[in-house]
LUMKE-379083 format. One record per residue: x, z, y of N, C-alpha, C in turn. Coordinates in steps of 0.001 Angstrom, whole numbers, plus 500000, padded with zeros to 6 digits. Atoms other than C-alpha are relative to their C-alpha. Layout:
N
XZYXZYXZY ...
% end
This chain:
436
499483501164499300472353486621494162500079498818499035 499804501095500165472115483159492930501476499272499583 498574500804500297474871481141491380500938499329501252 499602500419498570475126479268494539500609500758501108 499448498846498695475259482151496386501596500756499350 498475499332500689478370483306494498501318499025500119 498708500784499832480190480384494648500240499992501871 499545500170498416479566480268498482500500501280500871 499100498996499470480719483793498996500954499858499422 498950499870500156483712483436496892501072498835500609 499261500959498816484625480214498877500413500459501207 499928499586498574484227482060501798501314500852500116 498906498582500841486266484860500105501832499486500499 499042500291499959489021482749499837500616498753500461 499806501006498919488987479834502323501025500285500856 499647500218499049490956479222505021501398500920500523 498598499349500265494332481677503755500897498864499883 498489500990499880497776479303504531500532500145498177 499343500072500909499235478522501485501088501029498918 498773499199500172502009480678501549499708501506499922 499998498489499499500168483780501867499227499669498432 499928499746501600498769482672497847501229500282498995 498279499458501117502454482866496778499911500962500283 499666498235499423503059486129498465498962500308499000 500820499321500579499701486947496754500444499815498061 500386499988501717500501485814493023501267500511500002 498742499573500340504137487243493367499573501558500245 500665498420500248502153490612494176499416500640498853 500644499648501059499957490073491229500937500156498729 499302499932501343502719489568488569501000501140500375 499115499587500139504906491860490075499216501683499393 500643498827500268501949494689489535499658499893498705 500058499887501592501331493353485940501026500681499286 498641499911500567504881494182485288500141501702500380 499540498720499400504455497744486416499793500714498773 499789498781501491505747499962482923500341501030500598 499066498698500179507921502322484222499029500726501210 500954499169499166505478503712487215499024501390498941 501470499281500665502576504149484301500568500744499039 499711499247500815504798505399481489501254500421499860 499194499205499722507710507320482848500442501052498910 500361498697500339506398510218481812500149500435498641 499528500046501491505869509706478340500973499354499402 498395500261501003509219507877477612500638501318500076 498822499306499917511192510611478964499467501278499149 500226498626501270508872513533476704500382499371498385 500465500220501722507998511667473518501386499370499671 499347500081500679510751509564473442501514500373500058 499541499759500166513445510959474763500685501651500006 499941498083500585512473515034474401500843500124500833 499836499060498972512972516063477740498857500576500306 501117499317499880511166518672479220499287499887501403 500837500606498525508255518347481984500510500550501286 499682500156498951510165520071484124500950498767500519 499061501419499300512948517295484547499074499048500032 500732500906499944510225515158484057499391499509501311 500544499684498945508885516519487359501879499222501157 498903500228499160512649516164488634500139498857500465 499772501213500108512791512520487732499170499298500701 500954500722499253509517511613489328500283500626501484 499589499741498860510439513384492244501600499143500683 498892501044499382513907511537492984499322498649499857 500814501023499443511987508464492401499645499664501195 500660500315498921509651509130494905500788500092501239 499331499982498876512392510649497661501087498549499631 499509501767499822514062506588496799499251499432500711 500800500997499482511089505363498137500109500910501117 500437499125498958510840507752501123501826499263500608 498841500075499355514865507229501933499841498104500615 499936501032499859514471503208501275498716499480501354 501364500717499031511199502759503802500919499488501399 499611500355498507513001502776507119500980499141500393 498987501071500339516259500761505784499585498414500108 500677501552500382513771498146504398499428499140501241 500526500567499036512228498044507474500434499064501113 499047500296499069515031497495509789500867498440499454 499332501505500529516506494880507395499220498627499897 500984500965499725513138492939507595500130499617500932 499968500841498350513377492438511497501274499300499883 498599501050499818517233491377511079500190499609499352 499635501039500869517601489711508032499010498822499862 501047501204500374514265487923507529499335501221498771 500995499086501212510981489111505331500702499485498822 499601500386501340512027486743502653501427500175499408 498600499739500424516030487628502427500079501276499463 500249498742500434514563491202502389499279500309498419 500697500119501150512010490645499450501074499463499184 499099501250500255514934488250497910500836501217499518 498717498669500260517352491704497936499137500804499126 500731499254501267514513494176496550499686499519499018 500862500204501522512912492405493869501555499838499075 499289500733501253516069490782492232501201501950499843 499630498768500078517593494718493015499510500972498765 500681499383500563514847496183491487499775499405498430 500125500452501500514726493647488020501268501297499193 499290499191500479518083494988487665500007501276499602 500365498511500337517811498671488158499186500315498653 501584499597501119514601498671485734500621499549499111 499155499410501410516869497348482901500918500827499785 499023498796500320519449499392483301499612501220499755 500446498952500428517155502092483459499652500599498477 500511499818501321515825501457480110500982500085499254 499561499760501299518775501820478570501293501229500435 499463498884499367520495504983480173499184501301498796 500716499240500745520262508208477954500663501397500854 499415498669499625522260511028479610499017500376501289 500735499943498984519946512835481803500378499672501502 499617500284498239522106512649485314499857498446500289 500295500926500076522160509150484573498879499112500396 501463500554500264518570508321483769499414500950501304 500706499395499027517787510748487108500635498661501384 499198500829498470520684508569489711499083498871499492 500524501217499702519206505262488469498625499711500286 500649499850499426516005506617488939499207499651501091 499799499921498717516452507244492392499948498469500641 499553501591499352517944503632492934498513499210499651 501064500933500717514769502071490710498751500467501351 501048499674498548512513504077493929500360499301500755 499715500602498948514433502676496204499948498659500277 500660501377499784514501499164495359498530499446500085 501220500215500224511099499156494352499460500094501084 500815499110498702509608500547497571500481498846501067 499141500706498322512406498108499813498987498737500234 500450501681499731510293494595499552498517500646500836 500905500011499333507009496699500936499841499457501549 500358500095498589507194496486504717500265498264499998 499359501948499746508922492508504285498415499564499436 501225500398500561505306491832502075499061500332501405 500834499558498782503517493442505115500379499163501178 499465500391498601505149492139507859499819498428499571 500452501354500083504903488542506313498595499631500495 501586500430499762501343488592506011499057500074500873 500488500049498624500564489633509225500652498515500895 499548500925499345503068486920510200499015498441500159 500699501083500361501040483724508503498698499986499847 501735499819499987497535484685508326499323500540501455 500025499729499028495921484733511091498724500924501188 500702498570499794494353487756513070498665500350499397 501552499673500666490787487211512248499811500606498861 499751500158501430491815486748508467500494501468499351 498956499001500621494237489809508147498941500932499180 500737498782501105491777492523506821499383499163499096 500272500864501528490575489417504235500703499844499109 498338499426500854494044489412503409500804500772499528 499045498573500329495242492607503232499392500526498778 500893499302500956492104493589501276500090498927498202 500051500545501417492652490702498454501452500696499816 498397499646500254496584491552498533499750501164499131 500195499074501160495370494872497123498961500333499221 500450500639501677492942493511494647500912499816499166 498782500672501187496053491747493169500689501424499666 499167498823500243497616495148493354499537500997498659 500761498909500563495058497108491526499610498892498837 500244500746500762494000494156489223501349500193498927 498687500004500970497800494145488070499753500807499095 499469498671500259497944497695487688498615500054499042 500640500127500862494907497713485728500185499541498205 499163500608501518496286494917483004501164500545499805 498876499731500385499452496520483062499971500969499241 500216498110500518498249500256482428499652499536498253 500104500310501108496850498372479279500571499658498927 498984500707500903499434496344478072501014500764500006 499190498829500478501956498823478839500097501070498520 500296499156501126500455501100475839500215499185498936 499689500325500655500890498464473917501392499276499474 498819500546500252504199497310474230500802501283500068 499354498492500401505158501441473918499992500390498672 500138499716501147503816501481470862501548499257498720 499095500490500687506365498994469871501975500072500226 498349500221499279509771499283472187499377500934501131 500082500072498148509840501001475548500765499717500597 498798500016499583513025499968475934499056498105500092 500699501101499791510800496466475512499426499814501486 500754499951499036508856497483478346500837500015501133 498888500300499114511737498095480626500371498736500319 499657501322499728512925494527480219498990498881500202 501141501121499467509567492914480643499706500417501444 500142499756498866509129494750483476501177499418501251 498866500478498865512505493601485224499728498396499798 500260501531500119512269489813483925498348499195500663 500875500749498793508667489653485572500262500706501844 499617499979498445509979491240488850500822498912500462 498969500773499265513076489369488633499178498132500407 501312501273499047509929486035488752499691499591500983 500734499960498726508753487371491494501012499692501351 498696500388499297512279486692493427499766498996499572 499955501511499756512112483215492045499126499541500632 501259500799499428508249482490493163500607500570501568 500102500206498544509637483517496958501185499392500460 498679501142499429512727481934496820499652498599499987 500446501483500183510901478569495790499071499623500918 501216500250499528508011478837497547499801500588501023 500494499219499249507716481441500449501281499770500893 499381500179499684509384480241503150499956501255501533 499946498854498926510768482612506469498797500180500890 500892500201498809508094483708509035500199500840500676 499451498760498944509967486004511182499949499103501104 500341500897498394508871485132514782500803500309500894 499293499643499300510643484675517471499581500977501172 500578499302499183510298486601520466499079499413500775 500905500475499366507368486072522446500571498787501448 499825500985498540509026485000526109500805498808498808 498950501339500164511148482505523791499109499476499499 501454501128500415507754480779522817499464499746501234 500517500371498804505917481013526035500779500071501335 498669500018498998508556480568528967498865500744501046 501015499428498478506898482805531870499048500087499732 501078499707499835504031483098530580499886501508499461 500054498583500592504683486893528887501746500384500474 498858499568499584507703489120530349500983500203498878 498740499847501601510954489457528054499225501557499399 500205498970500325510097491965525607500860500488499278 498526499292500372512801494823524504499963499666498683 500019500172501275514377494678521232499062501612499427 500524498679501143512635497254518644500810500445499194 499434499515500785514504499936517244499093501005499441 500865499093500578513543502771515120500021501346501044 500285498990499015513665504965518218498767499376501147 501227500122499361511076502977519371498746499977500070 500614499436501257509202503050517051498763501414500206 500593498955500501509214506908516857499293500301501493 500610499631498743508614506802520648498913499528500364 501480500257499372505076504943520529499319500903499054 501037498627500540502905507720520198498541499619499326 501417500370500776499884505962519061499879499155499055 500100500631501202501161504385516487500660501254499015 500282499065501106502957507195515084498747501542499867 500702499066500674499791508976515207499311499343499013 500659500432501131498750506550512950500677500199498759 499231499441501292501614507616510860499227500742499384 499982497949500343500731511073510445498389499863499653 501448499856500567496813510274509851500189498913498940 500021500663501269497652507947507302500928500793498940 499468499215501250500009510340505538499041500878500010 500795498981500477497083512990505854498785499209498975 500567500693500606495014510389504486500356499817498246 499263499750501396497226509517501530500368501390499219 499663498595500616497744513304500770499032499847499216 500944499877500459494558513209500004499494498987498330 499965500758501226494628510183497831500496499977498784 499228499310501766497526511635495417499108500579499603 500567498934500416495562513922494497498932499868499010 500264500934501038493634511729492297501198499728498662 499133499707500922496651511565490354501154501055499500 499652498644500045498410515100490944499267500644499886 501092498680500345495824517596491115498687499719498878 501246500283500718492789515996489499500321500118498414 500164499849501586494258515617485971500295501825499600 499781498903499940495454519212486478498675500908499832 501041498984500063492081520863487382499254499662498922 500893500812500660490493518336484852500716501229498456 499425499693501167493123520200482164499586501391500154 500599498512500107492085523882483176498593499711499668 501773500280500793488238522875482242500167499614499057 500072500065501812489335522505478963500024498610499590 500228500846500187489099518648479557501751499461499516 498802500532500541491792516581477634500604498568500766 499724500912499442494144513630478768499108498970500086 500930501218500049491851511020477424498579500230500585 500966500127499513489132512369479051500281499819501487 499179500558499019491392511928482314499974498746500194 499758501182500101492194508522481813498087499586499736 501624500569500499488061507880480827499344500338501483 500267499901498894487508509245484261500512498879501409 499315500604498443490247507633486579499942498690500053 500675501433500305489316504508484655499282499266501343 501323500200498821486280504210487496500534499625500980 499268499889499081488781504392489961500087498195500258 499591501812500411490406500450488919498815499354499869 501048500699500045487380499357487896498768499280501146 500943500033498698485304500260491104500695498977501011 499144500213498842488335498878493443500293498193499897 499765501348500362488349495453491200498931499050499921 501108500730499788484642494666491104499403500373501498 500528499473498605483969496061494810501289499798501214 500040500206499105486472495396496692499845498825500684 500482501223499457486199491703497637498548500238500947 501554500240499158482483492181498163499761501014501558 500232499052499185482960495110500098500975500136501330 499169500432498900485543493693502540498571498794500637 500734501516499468483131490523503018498764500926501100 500993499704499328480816493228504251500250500853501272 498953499185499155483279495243506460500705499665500575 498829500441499114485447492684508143499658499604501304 500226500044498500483602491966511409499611501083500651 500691498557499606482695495992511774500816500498500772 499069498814498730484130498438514243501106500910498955 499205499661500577487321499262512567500255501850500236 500201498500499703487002502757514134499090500335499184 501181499454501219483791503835512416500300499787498623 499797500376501192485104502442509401501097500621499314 498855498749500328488342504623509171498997501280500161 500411498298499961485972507721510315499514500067498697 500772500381500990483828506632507539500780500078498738 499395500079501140486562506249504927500864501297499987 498981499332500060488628509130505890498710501357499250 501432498756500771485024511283505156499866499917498716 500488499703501383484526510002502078501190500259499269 499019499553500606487927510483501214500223501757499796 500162498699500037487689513967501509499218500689499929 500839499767501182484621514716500488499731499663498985 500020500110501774485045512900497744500541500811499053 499263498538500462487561515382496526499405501396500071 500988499014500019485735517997498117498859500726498810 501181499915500587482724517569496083500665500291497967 499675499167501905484789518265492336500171501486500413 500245498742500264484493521699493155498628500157499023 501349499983501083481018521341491376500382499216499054 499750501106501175482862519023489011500439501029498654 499641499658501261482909520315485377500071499447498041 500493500934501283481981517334482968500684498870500369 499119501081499842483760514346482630499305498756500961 501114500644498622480452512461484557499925500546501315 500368498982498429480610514968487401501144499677500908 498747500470499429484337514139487834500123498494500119 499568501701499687483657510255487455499038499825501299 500701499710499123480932510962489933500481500305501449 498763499845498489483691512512492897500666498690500038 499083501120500066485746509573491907499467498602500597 500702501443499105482944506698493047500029500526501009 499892499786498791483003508435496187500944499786500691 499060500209499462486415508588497281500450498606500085 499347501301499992487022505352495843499690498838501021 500325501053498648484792503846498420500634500264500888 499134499741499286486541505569500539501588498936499784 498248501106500194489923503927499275499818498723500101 500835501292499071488067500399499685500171499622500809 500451500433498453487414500413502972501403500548500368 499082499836499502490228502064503912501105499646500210 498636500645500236493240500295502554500149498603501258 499796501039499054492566496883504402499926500214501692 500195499805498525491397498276507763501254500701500498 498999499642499416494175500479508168500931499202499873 499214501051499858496663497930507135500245498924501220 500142501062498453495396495306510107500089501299501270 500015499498498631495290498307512546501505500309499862 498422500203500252499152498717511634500378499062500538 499574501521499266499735495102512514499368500267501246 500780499958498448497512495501515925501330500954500273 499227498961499237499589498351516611501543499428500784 498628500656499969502915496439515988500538498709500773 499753500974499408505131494063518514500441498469498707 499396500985501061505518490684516155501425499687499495 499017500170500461508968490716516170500725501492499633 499474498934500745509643494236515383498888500359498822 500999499245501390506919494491512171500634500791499442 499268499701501069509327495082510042500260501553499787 500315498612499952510078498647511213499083500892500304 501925499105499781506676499373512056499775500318498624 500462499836500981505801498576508876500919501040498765 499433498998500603508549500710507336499452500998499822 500626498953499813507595503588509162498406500808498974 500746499727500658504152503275507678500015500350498743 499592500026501298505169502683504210500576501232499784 498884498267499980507562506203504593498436501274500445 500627499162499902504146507878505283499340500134498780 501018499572501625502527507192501754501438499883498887 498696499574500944506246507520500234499994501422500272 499605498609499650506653510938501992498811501229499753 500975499091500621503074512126500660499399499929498209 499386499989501437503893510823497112500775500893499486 498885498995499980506679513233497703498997501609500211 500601498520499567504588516003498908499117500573499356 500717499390500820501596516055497108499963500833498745 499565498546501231502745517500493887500127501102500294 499576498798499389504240519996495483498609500908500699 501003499442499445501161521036497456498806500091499144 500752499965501038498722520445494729500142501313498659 499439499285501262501098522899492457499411501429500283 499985499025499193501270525520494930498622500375500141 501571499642499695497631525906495715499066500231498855 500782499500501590496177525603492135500288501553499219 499426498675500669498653527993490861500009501725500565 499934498848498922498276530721493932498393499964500104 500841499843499480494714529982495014498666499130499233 501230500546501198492743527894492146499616498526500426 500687501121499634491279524409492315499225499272500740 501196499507499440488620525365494174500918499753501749 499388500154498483490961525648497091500608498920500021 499194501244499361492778522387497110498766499238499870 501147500963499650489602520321496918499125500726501545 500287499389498873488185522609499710501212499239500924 498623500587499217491832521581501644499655498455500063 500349501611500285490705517878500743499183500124501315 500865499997499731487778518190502455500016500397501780 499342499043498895489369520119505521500869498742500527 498976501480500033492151517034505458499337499072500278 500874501716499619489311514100505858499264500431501163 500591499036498596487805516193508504500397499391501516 499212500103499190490677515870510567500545498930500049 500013501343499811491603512410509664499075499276500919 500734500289499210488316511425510878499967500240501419 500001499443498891488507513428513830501022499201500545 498731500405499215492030511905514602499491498188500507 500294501660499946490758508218514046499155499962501300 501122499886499399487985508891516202500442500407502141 499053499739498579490274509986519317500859499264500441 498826501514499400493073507454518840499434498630500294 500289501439499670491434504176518722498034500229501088 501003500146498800488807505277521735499935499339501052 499240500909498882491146503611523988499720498276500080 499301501229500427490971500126522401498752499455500166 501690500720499746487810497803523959500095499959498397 500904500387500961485710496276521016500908499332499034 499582501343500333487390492784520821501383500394499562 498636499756500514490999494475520417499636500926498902 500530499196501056489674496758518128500186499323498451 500249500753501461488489494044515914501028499001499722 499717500789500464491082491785516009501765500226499815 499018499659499729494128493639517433501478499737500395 498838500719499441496143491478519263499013499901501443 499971500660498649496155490131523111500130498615500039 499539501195499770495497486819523745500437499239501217 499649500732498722497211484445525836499192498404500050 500834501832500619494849481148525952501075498679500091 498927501494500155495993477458525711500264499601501286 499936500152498753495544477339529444501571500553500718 498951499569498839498399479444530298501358499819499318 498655500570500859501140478343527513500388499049500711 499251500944499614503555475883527768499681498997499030 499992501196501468503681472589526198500610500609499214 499095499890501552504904472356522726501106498731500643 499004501422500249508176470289523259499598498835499491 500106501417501176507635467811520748498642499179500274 501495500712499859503809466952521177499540499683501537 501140499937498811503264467853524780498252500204499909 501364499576499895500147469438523392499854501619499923 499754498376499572499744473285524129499892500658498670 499842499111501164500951475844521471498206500635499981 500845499194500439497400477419521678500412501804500086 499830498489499868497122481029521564500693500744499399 498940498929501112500007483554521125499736501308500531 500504498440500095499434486809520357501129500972500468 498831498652499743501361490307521553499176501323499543 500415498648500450500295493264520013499700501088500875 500528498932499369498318495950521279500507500829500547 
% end
């Protein structure tokens, strides 16, 4: 491609996003630069403070059940407080926690604040979600969702780096850089990111859409076709730990060492930072159905296929596979989340979701342990493979229902014809949306 041609896809790339949805985006990116204690947990609590891997296991496990308890809280406090009062509570929650963490030595201690450091951390997701469906607008969302986690994976990239180097010197350093750029990320949305919690539909269009009920989390659990999107996105994500639970595991019975781990999962960041942009630009007007069957396959045969993996190329080799899989998958399912969801209840929609890749953060270890240690390697990549199967299969049944045009865009429109004036202008609000 041509110079020209690069600048006019990356214009395209990043045209015609509201303002407010680049704050949201650079308060994503610094808050993922700032991510120490995710990447090196592990080794503070062996090397430096000589505990053993089982508590190690303990500690990452209360973590993760923080993020699993905090999803549905966060969610609920997004619809009634506001996205930004919600983000506003986690981040400046979460600076805190993360120093205090770093300087806690008694194990019960360094396990409760843990817990709390999951929980805040995890609370600002669904308010980040539920915004960005709010201000960007339908067409846009899978352009949006899919850079949002560029910035994610870009962070996490420079961080994984710089982390090692600011371990070498403090980690108790790293702790406090990590809270002082979260606690940032509370100033860039307090300055800059203003509310976009919508009102209810009939109180925008008078008669033209029937009152619609409030949203609780029993309502939630009672639309069935969204929580089957739960439950295929936590089978989905099972699958995805497993890249970072099982894989370094089977990678360590082949005799392969950490750094040849890390020289592998490398591919992973790399692939997701030079591919995904391009590979959204090529995937955002497609049949969002085929494109989950499509990603949930390669997600599980990507895994699948390290059963023949025994060289550190064979295993970076499974890893370009899935990763396309993770690609395509992240943004599309994200916008079919929003389709799914009424605009003024996101918030616990988006909880919900969020509590499905918290609650298989939680699980996978566990299932990864169990199966290696009882039935060999061999069988949980087989199980992978079995798992994308049935993802696919599920995708492929739920969204059969959904014409083309809702498919792709996942809202209902009401045209300018049948709104009401705008008060103020006497010129018609234009088209408001109600969720699928």
């Amino acid at each position: 491609m041509s110079v020209a041609g690069l600048r006019r896809a990356a214009h395209e790339t990043v045209s015609g996003l509201p303002r407010e949805f680049w704050w949201l985006w650079t308060s994503t990116l610094v808050n993922r630069l700032g991510a120490f204690v995710a990447t090196f947990m592990a080794l503070y609590l062996t090397l430096d403070r000589g505990y053993s891997a089982s508590y190690v296991g303990l500690v990452a496990a209360l973590h993760g059940l923080g993020g699993v308890v905090s999803s549905l809280g966060a969610g609920v406090m997004t619809d009634r407080l506001g996205r930004r009062p919600t983000m506003l509570i986690a981040q400046s929650s979460t600076a805190v926690s993360v120093a205090v963490l770093g300087f806690m030595v008694h194990p019960v201690a360094i396990a409760a604040v843990a817990f709390v450091v999951g929980m805040t951390s995890n609370a600002s997701r669904p308010a980040v979600q539920a915004m960005m469906a709010d201000i960007v607008r339908p067409e846009d969302r899978v352009r949006a969702f899919s850079l949002n986690y560029w910035a994610v994976n870009l962070g996490f990239a420079v961080s994984s780096a710089g982390a090692g180097f600011i371990a070498e010197y403090s980690y108790l350093a790293g702790f406090l850089v990590e809270a002082a750029m979260t606690l940032f990320c509370a100033v860039v949305v307090f300055l800059k990111v203003p509310e976009s919690r919508p009102q209810k539909a009939s109180a925008v269009v008078s008669g033209a859409l029937p009152d619609e009920p409030d949203v609780r989390l029993s309502t939630v659990l009672r639309d069935g076709r969204f929580m089957s999107v739960v439950g295929l996105s936590f089978v989905v994500a099972l699958i995805f730990q497993q890249g970072y639970v099982g894989l370094p595991v089977a990678m360590g019975t082949d005799g392969l060492s950490s750094s040849d781990f890390g020289t592998a999962i490398a591919v992973n960041g790399v692939m997701i930072v030079a591919l995904q942009i391009p590979v959204t630009r090529f995937i955002q007007h497609r049949d969002p159905r085929r494109l989950l069957i499509v990603s949930s396959l390669l997600a599980g045969y990507g895994f699948g296929l390290t059963v023949f993996a025994g060289s550190v190329a064979v295993y970076a080799l499974t890893i370009c596979v899935w990763t396309i899989g993770e690609i395509i998958n992240a943004p599309v399912q994200s916008n079919l989340v929003v389709s799914l969801s009424p605009a003024h209840g996101r918030g616990r929609y988006q909880g919900m979701y969020t509590l499905s890749w918290s609650a298989a953060a939680l699980v996978a270890p566990l299932m990864s342990g169990l199966v290696i240690d009882h039935y060999g390697a061999k069988w949980l990549w087989g199980m992978c493979g079995v798992l994308g199967t049935v993802a696919a299969l599920g995708y492929a049944v739920l969204m059969r229902g959904l014409p083309a045009e809702e498919k792709a865009t996942g809202v209902v429109a009401v045209t300018a014809a049948e709104a009401e004036p705008d008060a103020a202008s006497g010129a018609p609000q234009g088209v408001v949306e109600r969720a699928v």
